[in-house]
DSSP file (Angstrom, degrees, kcal/mol; ACC not computed):
  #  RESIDUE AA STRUCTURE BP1 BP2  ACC     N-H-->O    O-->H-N    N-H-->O    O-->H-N    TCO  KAPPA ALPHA  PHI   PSI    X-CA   Y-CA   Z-CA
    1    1 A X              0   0    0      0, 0.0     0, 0.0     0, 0.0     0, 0.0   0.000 360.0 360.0 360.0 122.5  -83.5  107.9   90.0
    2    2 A X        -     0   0    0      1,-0.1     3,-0.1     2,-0.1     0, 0.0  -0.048 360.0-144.0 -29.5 137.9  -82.8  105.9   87.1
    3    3 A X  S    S+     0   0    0      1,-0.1     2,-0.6     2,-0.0    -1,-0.1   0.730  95.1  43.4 -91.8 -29.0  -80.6  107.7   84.2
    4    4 A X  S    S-     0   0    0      4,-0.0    -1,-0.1     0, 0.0     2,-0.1  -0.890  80.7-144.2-125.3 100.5  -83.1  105.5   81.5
    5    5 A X        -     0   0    0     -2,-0.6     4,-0.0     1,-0.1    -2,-0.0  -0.599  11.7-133.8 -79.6 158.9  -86.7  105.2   82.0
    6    6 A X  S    S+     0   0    0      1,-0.1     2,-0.7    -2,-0.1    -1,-0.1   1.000 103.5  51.4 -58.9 -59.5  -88.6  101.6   81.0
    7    7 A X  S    S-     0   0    0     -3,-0.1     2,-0.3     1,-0.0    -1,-0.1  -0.431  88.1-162.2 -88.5 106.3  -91.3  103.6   79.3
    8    8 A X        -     0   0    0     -2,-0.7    -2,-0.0     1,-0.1    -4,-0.0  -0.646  22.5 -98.6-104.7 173.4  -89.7  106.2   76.8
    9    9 A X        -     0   0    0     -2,-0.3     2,-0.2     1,-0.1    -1,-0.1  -0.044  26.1-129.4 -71.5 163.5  -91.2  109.2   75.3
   10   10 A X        -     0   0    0      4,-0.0     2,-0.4     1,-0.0    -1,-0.1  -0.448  26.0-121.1-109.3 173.0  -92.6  109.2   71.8
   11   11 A X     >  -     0   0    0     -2,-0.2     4,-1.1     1,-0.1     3,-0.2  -0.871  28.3-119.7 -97.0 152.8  -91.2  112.5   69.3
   12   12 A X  H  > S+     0   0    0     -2,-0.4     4,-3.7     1,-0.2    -1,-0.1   0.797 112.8  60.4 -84.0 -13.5  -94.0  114.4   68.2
   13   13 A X  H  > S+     0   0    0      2,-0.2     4,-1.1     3,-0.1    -1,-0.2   0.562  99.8  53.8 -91.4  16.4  -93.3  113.7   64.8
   14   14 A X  H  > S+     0   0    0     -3,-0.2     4,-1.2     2,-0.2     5,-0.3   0.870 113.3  46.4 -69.0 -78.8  -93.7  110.0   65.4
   15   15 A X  H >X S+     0   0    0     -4,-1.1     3,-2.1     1,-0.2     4,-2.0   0.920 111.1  53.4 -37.4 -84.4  -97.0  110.9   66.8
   16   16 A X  H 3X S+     0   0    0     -4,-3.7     4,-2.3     1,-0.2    -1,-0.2   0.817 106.5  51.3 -20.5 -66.3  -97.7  112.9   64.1
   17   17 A X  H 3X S+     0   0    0     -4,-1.1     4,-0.7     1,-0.2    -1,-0.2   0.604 109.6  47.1 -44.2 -29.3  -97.1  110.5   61.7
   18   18 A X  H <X S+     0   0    0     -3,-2.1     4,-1.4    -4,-1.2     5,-0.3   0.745 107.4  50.1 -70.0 -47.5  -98.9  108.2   62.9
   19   19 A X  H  X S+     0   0    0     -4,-2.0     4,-2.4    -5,-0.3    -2,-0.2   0.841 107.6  56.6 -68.9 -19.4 -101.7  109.9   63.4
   20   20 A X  H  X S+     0   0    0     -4,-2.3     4,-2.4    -5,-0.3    -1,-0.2   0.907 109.7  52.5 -62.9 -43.4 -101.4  111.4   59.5
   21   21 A X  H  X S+     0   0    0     -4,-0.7     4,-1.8     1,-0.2     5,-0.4   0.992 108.4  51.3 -48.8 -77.5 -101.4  107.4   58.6
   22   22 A X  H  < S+     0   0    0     -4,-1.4     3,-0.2     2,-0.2    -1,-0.2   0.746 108.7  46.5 -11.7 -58.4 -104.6  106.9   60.6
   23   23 A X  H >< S+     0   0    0     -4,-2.4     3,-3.5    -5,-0.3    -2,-0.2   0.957 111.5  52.8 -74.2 -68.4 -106.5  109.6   59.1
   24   24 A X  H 3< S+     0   0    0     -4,-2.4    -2,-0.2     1,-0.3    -1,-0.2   0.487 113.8  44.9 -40.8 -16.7 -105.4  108.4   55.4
   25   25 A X  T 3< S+     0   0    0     -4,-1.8    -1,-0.3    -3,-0.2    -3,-0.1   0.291  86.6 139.4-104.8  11.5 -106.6  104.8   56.2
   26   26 A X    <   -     0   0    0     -3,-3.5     2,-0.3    -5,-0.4    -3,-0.1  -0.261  41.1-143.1 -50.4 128.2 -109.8  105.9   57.7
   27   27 A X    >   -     0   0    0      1,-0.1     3,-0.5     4,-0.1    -2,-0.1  -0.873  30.7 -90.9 -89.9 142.4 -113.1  104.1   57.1
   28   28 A X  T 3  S+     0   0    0      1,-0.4    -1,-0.1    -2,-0.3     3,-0.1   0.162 110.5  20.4   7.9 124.3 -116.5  105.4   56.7
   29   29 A X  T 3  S+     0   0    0     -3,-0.1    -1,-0.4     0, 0.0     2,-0.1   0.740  83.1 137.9  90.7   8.1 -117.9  105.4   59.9
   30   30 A X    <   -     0   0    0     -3,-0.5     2,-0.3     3,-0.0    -4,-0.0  -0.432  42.2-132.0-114.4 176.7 -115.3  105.3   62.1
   31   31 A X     >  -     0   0    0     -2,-0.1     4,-1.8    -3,-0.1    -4,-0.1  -0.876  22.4-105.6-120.3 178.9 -115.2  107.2   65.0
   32   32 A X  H  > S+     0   0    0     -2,-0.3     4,-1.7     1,-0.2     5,-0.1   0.758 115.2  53.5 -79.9 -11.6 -112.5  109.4   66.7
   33   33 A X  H  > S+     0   0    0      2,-0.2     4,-2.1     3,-0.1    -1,-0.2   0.996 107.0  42.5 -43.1 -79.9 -111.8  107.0   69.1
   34   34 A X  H  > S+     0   0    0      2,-0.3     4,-1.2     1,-0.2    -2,-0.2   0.691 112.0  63.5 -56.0 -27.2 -111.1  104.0   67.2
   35   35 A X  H >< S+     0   0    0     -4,-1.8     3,-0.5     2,-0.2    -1,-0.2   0.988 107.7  42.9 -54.6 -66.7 -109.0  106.8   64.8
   36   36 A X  H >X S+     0   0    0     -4,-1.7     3,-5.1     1,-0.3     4,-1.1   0.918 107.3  62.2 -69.3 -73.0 -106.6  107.4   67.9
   37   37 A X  H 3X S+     0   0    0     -4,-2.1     4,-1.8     1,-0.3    -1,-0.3   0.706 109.7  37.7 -48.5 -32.2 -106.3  103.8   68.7
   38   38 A X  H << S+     0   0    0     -4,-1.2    -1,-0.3    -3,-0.5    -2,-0.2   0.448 107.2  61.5-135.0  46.4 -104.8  102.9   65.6
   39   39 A X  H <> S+     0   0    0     -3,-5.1     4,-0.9     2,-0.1    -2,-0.2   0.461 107.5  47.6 -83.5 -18.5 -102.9  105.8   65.5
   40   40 A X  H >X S+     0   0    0     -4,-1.1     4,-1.3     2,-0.2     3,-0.6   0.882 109.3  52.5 -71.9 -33.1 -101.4  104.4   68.8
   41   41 A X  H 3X S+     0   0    0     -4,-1.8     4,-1.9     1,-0.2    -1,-0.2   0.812 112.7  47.5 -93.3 -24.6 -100.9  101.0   67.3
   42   42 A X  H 3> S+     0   0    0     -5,-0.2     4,-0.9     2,-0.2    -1,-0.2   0.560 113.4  49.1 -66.2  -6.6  -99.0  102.7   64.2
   43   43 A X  H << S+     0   0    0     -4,-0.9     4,-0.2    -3,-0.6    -2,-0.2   0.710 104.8  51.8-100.9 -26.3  -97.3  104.4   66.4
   44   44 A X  H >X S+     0   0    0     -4,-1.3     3,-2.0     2,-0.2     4,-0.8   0.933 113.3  51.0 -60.9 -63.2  -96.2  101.4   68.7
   45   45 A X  H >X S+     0   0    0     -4,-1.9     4,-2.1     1,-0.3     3,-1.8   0.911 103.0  59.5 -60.6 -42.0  -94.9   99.7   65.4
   46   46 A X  H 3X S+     0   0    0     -4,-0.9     4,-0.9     1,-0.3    -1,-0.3   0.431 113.9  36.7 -55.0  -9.1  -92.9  102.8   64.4
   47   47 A X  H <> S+     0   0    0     -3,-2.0     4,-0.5    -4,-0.2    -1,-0.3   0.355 108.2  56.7-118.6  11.3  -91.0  102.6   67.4
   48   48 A X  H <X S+     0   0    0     -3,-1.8     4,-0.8    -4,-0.8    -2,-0.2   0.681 111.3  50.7 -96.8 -19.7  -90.7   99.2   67.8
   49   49 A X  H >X S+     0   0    0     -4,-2.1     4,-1.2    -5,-0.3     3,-1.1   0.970 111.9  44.4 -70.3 -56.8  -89.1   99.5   64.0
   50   50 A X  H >X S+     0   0    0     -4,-0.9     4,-3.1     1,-0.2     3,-1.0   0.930 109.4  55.8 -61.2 -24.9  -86.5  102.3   64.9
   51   51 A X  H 3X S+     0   0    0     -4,-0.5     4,-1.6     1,-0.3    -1,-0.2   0.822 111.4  52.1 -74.8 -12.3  -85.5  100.2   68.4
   52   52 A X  H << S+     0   0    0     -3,-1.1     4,-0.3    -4,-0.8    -1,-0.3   0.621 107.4  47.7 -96.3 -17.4  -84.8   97.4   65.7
   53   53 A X  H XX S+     0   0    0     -4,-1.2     4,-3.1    -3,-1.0     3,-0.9   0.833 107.2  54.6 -86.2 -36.4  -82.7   99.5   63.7
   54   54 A X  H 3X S+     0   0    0     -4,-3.1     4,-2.7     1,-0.3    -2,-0.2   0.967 113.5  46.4 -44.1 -64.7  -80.6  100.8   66.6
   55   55 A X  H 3X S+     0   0    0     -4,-1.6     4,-0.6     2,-0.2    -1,-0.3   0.532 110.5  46.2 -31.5 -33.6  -80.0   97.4   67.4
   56   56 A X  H X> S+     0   0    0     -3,-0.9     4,-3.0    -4,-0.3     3,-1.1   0.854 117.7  45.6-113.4 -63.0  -79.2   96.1   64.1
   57   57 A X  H 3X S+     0   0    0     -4,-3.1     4,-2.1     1,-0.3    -2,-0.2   0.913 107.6  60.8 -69.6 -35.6  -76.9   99.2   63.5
   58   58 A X  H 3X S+     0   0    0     -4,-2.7     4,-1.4    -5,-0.2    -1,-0.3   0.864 108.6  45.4 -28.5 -53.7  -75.5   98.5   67.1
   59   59 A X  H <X S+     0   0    0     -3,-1.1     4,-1.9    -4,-0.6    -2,-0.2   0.885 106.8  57.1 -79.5 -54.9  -74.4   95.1   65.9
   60   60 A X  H  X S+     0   0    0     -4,-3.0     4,-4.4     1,-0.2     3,-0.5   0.922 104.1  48.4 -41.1 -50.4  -73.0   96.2   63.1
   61   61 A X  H  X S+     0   0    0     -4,-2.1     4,-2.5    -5,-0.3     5,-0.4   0.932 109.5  55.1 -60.9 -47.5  -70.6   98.7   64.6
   62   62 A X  H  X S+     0   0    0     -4,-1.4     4,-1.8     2,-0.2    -1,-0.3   0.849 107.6  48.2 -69.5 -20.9  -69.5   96.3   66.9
   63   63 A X  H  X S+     0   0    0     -4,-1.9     4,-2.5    -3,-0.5    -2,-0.2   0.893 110.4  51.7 -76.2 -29.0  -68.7   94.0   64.2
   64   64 A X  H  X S+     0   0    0     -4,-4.4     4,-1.9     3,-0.2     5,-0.4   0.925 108.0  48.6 -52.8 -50.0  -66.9   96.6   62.2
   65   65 A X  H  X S+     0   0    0     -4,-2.5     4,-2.0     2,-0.2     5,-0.2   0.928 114.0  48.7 -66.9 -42.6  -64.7   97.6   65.1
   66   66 A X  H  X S+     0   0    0     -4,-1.8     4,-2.7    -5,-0.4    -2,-0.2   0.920 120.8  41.1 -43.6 -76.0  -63.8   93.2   65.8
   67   67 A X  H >X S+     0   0    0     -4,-2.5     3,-1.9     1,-0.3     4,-1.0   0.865 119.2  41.4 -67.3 -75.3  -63.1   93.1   61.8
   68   68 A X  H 3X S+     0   0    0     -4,-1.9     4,-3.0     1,-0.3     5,-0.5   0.914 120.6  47.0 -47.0 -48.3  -61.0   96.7   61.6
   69   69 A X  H 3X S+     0   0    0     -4,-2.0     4,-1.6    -5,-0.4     5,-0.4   0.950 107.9  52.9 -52.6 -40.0  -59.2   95.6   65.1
   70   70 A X  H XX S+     0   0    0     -4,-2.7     4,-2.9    -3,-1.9     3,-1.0   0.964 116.2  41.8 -64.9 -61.4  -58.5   92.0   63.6
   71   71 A X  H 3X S+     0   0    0     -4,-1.0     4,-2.6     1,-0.3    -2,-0.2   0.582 105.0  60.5 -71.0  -0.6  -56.7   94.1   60.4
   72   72 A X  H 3< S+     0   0    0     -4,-3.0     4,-0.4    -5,-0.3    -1,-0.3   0.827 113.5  37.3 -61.4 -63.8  -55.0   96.6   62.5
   73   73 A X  H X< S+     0   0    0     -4,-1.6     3,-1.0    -3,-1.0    -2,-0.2   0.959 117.7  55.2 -56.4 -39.9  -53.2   93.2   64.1
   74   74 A X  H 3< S+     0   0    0     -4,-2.9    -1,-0.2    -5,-0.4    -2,-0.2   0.996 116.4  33.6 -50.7 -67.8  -53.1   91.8   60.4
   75   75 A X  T 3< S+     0   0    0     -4,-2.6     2,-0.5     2,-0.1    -1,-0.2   0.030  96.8  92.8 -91.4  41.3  -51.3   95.0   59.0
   76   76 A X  S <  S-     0   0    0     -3,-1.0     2,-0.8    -4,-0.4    -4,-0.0  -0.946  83.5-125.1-120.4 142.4  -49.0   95.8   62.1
   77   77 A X        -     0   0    0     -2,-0.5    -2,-0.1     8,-0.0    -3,-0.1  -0.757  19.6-139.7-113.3 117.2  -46.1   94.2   61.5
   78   78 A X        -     0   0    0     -2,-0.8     8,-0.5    -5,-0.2     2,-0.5  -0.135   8.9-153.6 -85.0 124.9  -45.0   91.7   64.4
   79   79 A X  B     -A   85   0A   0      6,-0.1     6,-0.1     1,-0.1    -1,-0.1  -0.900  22.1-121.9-107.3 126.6  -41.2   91.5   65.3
   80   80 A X    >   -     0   0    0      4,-0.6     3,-1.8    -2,-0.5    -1,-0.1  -0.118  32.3 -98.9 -63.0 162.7  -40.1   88.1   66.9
   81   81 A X  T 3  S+     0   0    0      1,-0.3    -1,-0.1     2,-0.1    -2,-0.0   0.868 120.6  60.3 -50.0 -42.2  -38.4   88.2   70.5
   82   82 A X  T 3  S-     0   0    0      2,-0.2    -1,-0.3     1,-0.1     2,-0.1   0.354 115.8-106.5 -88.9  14.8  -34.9   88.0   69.2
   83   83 A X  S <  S+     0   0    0     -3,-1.8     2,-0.2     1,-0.2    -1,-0.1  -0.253  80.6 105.3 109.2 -53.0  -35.0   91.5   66.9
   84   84 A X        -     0   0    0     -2,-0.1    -4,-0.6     1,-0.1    -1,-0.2  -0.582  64.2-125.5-118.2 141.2  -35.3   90.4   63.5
   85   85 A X  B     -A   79   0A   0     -2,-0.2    -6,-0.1     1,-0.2    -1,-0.1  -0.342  36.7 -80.9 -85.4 161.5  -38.1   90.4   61.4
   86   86 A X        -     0   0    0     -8,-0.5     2,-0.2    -2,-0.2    -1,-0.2  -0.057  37.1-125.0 -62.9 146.5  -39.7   87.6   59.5
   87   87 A X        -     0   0    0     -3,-0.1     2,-0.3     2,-0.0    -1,-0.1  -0.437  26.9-153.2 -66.6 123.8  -38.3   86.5   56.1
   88   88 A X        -     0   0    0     -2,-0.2     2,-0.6     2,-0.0     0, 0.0  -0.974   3.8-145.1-116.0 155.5  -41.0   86.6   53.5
   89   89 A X        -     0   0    0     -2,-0.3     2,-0.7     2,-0.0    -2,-0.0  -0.942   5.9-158.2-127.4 124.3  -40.8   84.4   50.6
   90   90 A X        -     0   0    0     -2,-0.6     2,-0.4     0, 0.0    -2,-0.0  -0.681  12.1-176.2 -81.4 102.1  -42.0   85.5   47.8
   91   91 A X        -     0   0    0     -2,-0.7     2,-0.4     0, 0.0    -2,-0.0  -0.800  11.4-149.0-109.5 153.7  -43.1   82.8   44.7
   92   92 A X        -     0   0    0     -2,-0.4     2,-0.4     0, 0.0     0, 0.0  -0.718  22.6-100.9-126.8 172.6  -44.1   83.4   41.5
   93   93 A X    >>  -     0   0    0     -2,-0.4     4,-0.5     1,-0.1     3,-0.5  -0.706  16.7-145.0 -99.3 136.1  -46.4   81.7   39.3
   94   94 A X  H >> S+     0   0    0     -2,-0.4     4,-1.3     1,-0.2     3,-1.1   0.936  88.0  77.8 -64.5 -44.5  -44.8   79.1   35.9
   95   95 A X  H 3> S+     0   0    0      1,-0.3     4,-1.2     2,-0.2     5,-0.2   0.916 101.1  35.1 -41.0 -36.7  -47.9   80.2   33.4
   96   96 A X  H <> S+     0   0    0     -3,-0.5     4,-2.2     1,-0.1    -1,-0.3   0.959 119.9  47.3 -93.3  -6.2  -46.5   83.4   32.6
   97   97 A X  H <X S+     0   0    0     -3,-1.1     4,-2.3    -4,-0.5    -2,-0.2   0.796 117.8  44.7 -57.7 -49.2  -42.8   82.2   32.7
   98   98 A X  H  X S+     0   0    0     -4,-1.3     4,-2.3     2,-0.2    -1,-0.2   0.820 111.9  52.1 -65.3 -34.8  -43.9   79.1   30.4
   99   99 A X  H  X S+     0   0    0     -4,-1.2     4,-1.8    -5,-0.4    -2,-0.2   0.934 111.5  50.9 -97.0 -53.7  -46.3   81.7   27.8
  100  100 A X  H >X S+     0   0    0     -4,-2.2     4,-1.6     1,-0.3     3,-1.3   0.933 114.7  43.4 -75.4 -40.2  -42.9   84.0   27.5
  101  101 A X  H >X S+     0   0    0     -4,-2.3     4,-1.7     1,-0.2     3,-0.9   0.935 115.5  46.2 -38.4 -54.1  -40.8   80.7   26.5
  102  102 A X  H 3X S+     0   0    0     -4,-2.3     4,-1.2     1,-0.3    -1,-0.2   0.637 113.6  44.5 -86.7 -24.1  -43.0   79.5   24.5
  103  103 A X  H <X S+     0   0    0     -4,-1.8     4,-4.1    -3,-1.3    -1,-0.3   0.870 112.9  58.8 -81.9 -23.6  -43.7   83.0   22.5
  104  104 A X  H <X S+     0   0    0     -4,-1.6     4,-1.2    -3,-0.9    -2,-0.3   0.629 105.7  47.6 -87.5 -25.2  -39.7   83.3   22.5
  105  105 A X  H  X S+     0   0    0     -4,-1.7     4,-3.6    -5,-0.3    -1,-0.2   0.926 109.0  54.5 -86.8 -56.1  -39.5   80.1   20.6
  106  106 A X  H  X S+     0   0    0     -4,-1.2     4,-6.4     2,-0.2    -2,-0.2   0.882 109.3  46.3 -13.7 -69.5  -42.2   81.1   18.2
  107  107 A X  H  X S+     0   0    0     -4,-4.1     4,-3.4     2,-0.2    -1,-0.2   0.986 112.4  47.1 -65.6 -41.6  -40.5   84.1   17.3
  108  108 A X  H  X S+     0   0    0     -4,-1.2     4,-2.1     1,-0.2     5,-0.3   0.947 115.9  49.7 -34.8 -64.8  -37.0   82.4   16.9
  109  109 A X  H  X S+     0   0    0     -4,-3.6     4,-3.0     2,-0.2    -3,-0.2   0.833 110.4  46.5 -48.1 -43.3  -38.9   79.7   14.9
  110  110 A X  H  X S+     0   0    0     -4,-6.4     4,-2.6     1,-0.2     5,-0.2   0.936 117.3  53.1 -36.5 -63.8  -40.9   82.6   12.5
  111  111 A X  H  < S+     0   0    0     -4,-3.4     4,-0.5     1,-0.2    -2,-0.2   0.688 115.3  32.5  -8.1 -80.5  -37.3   84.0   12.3
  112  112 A X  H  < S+     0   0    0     -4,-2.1    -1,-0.2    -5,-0.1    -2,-0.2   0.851 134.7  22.9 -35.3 -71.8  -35.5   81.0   11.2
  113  113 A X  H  < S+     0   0    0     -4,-3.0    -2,-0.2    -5,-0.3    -3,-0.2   0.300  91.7  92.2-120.1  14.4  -37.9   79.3    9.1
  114  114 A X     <        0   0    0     -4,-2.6    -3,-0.2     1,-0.2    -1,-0.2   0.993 360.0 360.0 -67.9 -69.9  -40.4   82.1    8.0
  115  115 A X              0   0    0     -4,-0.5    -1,-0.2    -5,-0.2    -2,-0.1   0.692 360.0 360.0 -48.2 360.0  -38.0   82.8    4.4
């Protein structure tokens, strides 16, 4: 025996729910037949919706676990074959180097030639 049957079971509040829609969209006339039939076809959609969310949240999780696993590898930090770890080189940027000359000259000039 199969652990998963093809044909799965409904909740009874899924069936409930449906059937609640069904009576709240009822027409004039209708009869209790035609009621339960499209409570069945509201009920059909409601499970065709959650198997689409399972899925979709299935996907997700697996992509969260690729992207956390890639930044596990990102932030572990890799030692070459011979022992010593890699060199980082650190550069810095001119604009704020240039901004402090350039205020440092300023003041000098105020300084100077301000009297």
């Amino acid at each position: 025996m199969s652990r998963y049957s093809k044909k799965t079971q409904t909740s009874p509040e899924t069936q409930e729910e449906a059937l609640k829609v069904a009576k709240a969209t009822q027409r004039p006339g209708q009869t209790k037949e035609q009621t339960k039939l499209i409570a069945q076809g509201i009920q059909k959609g409601i499970e065709l919706y959650k198997k689409q969310q399972k899925e979709r949240s299935r996907e997700l999780n697996k992509k969260l676990k690729k992207v956390s696993g890639r930044l596990s590898q990102l932030n572990a930090p890799e030692i070459e074959e011979g022992g010593v770890e890699p060199e980082f080189i650190y550069r810095q940027h001119w604009l704020p180097w240039l901004l402090l000359g350039i205020s440092w000259a300023g003041f000098v000039a105020f300084v100077l030639f301000g009297n």
